[in-house]
Structures are given as C-alpha cells and as structure tokens.
C-alpha positions in Angstrom: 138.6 -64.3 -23.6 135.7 -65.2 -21.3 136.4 -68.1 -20.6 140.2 -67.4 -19.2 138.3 -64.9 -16.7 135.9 -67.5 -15.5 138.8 -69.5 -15.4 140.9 -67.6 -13.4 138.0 -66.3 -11.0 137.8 -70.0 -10.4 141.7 -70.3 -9.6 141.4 -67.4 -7.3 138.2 -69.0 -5.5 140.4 -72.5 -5.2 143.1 -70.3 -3.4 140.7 -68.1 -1.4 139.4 -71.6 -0.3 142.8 -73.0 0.6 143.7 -70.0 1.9 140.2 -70.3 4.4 140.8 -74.1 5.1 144.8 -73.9 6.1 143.5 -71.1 8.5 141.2 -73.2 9.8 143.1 -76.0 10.6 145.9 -73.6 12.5 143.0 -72.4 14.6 141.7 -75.6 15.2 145.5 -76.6 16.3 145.8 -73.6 18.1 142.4 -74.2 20.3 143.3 -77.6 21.1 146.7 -77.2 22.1 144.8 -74.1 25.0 142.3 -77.1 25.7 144.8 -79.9 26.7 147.0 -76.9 28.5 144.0 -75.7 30.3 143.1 -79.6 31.1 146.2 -80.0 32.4 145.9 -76.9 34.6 143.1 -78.2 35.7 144.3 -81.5 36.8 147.2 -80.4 38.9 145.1 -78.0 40.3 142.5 -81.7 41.1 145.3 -83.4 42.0 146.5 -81.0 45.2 142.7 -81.1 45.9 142.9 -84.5 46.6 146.2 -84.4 48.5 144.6 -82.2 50.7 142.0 -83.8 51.6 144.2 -87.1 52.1 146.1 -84.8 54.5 142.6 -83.2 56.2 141.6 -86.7 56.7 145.1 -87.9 58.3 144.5 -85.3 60.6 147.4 -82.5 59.3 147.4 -78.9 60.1 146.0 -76.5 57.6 149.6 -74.8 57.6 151.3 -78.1 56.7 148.7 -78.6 54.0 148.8 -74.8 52.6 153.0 -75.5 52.3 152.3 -78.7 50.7 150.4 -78.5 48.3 150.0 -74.7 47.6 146.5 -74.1 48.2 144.9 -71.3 49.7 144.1 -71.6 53.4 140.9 -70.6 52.9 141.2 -73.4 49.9 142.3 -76.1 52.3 139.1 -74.7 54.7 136.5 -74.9 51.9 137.5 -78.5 51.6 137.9 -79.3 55.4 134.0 -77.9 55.4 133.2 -80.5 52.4 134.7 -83.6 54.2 132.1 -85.8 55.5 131.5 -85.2 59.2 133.2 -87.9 61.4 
C-alpha cells in the first residue's frame, strides 16, 4: 500500500513538473515574441531618425521633415541640435 502512495506522489510530482516546464516555455515564447515587437518598434522608430537627419543635412524644412517621417518637431529639433556644426 505504501508503495502505490509513494508511487503516485511521484506521478503527481512528474505532472506538477510538466505542468511548471510547459508554462515556462509559453512564457519564455511569450517574452520573446514582446522583445522582437518591441525591437522592431524600435527600429522604425531609428530608421525615421536617420531619414531626418538625411533630410536636416540636405537642408529640408522641419515641416517637410515632421510630414515625412512622423517625428515630432521638437524631435526633428533635438536632432537638428545633435548634427555636427557646419
């Protein structure tokens, strides 16, 4: 008799264990599908960075550039203020 209890606290410790590792593995999904959205956020949001600077540097208004690439204007000024004096 004993030995079916140990036997079935060890199935139920195998499941709780399954149980634990397939949650795991969906969070773990979960958090790297976020990361590669937020890094892809991230990158368009790089990307019309460096369009606007192209643009500051070619000498285009800050209204052009604010249509274009929808930036802020004071965005596309923070960036105008980081280009390197000329």
């Amino acid at each position: 008799m004993l030995h079916m209890k140990e036997k079935g606290v060890g199935d139920m410790q195998t499941n709780i264990e399954r149980i634990l590792d397939e949650a795991l593995q969906q969070k773990l999904e979960e958090g790297r599908a976020i990361g590669l959205e937020e890094g892809r956020e991230l990158g368009r949001e790089e990307g019309k960075r460096a369009v606007a600077r192209k643009l500051l540097l070619k000498g285009m208004d800050i209204p052009f550039i604010v249509e274009t690439t929808e930036l802020s204007e004071e965005e596309i000024e923070r960036i105008k203020r980081e280009l390197p004096k000329q």
